[in-house]
C-alpha positions in Angstrom: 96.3 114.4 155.4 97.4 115.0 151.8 96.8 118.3 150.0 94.9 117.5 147.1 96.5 118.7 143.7 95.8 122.5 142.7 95.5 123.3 139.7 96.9 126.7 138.0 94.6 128.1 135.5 94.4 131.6 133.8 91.3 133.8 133.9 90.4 136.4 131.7 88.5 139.4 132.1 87.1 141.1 129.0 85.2 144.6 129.0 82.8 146.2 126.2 85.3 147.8 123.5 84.5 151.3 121.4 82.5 149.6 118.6 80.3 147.5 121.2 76.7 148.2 120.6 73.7 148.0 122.9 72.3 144.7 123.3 73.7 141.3 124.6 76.9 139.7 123.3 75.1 137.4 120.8 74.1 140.6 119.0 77.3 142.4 118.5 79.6 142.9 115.4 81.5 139.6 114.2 79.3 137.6 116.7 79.7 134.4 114.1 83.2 134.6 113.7 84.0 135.3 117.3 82.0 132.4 118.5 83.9 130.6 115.9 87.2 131.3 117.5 86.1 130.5 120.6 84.9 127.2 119.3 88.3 126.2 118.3 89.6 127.2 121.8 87.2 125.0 123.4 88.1 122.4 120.9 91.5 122.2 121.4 91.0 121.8 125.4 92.6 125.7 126.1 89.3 127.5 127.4 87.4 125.7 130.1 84.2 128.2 130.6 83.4 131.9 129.8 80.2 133.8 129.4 79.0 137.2 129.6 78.0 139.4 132.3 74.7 139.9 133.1 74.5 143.9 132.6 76.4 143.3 129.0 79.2 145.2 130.5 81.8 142.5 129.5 82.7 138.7 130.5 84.9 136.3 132.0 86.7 133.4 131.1 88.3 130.8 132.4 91.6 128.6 130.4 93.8 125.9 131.1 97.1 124.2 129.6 97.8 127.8 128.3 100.5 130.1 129.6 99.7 133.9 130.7 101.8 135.6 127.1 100.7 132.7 124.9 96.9 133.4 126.0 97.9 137.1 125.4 98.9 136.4 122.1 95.8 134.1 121.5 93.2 136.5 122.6 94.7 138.9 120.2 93.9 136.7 117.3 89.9 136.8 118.6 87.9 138.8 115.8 86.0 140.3 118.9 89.5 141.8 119.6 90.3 143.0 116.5 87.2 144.7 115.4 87.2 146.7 118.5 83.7 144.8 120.5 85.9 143.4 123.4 89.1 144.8 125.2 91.5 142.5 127.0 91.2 144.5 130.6 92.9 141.3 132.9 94.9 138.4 132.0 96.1 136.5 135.4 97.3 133.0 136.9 94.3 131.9 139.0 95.6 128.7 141.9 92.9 127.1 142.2 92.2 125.5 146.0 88.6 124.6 145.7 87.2 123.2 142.3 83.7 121.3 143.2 82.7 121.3 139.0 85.6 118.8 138.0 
């Protein structure tokens, strides 16, 4: 029996930065411009799902077609990022075995 094809993708785990404020993500600092950037990522085929965590504490997303540094560098660019709301806490190669969604 043939293995079917897995699939290497990167996830990213983001946590709440200094100048995150209470409330959900949608209400934070640069929300329009982040959303945005993310967008364009979405556009362009790189980020495949992401979302927030329930308790606001940060989020997780989920790329493909994208190497682990060139994400890096990406994520850098986010306006989230740069006015201090999220911080980059994991960046990671993620085989994945089992994908039911696709």
């Amino acid at each position: 029996m043939a293995r079917p094809p897995r699939v290497v993708r990167v996830v990213v785990r983001w946590r709440a930065g200094p100048t995150w404020t209470s409330g959900a993500v949608d209400e934070q600092p640069g929300w329009d411009e982040h959303a945005a950037f993310i967008d364009d990522l979405v556009e362009r085929g790189l980020m495949v799902m992401g979302g927030p965590f329930s308790d606001n504490s940060g989020s997780l997303m989920l790329f493909e077609g994208v190497g682990v540094e060139e994400l890096r560098a990406l994520l850098n660019e986010d306006p989230f990022v740069q006015n201090g709301v999220f911080v980059v806490d994991d960046v990671r190669e993620w085989t994945v075995f089992v994908d039911t969604l696709g």
